[in-house]
C-alpha positions as CSV (number, residue, x, y, z in Angstrom):
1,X,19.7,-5.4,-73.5
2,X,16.4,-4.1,-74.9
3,X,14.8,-0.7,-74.1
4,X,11.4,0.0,-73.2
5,X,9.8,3.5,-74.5
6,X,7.2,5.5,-72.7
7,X,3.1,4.4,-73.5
8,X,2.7,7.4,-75.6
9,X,-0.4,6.7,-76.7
10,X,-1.5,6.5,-73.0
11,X,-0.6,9.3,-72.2
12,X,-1.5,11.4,-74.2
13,X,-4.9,10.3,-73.9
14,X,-4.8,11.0,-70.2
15,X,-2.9,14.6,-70.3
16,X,-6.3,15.4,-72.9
17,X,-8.1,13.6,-70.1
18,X,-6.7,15.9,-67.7
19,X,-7.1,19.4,-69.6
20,X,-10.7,18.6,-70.0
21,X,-11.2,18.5,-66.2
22,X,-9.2,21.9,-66.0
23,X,-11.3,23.5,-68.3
24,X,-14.5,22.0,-66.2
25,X,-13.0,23.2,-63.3
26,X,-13.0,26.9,-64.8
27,X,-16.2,26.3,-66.0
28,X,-17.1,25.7,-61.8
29,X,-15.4,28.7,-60.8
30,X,-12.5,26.4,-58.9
31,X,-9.0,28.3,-58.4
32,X,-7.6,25.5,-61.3
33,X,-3.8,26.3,-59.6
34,X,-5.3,24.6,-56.2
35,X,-6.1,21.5,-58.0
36,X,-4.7,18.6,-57.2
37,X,-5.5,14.3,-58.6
38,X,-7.1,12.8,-55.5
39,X,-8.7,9.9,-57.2
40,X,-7.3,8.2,-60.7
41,X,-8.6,4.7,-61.5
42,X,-8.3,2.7,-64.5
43,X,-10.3,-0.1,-65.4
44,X,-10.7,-3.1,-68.6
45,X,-13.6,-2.2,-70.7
46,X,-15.5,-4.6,-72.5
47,X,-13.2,-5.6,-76.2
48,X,-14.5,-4.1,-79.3
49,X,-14.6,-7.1,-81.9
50,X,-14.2,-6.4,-85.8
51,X,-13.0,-8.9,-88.2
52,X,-10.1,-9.1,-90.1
53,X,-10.1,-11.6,-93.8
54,X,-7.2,-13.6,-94.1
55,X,-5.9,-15.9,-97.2
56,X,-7.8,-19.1,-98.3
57,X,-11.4,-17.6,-97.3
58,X,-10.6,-17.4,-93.4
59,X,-11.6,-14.3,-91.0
60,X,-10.2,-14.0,-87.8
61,X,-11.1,-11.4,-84.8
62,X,-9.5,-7.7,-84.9
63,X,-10.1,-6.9,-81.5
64,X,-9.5,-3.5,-79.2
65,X,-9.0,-2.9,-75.8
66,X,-9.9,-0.3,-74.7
67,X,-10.2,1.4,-70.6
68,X,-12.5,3.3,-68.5
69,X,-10.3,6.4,-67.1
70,X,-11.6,7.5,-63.7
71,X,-10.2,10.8,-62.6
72,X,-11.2,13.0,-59.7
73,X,-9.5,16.1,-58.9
74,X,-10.3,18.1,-55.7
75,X,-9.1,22.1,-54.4
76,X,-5.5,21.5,-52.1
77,X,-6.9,22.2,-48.5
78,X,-4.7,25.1,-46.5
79,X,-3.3,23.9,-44.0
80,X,-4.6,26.8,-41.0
81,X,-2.1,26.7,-37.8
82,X,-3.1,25.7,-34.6
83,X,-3.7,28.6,-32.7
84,X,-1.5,28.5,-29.3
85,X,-2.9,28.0,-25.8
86,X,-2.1,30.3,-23.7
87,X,-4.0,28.6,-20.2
88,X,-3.8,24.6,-20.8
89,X,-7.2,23.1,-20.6
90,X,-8.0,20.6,-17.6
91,X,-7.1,17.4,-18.2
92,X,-9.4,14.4,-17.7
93,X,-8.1,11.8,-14.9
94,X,-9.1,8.3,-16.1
95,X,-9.8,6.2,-12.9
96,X,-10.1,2.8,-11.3
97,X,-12.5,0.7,-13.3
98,X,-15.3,-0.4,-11.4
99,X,-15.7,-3.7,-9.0
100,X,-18.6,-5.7,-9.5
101,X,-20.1,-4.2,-6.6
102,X,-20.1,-1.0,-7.5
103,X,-21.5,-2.5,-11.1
104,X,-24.8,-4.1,-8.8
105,X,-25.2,-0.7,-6.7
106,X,-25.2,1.5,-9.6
107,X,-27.6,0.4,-12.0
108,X,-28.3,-3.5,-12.6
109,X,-30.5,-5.1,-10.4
110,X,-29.3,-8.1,-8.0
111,X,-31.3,-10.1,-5.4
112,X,-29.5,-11.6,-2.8
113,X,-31.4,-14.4,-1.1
């Protein structure tokens, strides 16, 4: 059986990714320990074409590939408890729906003839 290894190249590209947005984060004055990833997108960017020579006169295309990272990180919300109710408020009483006579009377017009 073969075994796969970790993208290292990857990821170390995104951990630097993701110390630069700490350090912007200090630079904002946001508490960096609150931080958490809400958005992280990753997207094909458009190949990089160089040229590579190969015997007998012939060139073929050394192309990259490289990504657009997309990385949004927002302040963890605390969660505040619901204060409890000590009276319970009134609760609303749905009732009957309306007949199409009470529909005529109560706003739309209707001539009977």
């Amino acid at each position: 059986a073969t075994q796969g290894r970790w993208p290292k190249k990857s990821a170390e590209v995104l951990i630097g990714l993701l110390k630069n947005a700490e350090s912007n984060a200090e630079v904002k004055n946001l508490d960096v320990e609150n931080l958490v990833i809400s958005h992280i997108q990753v997207n094909r960017a458009q190949h990089q074409r160089r040229r590579t020579y190969r015997a007998h006169g012939r060139i073929n295309p050394y192309m990259s590939s490289p990504a657009h990272v997309e990385l949004f990180l927002s302040e963890k919300e605390v969660q505040v408890k619901k204060p409890e109710d000590t009276e319970e408020s009134p609760k609303k009483i749905a009732g009957k729906k309306k007949g199409p006579k009470a529909r005529l009377t109560s706003g739309a017009t209707a001539t009977a003839e």
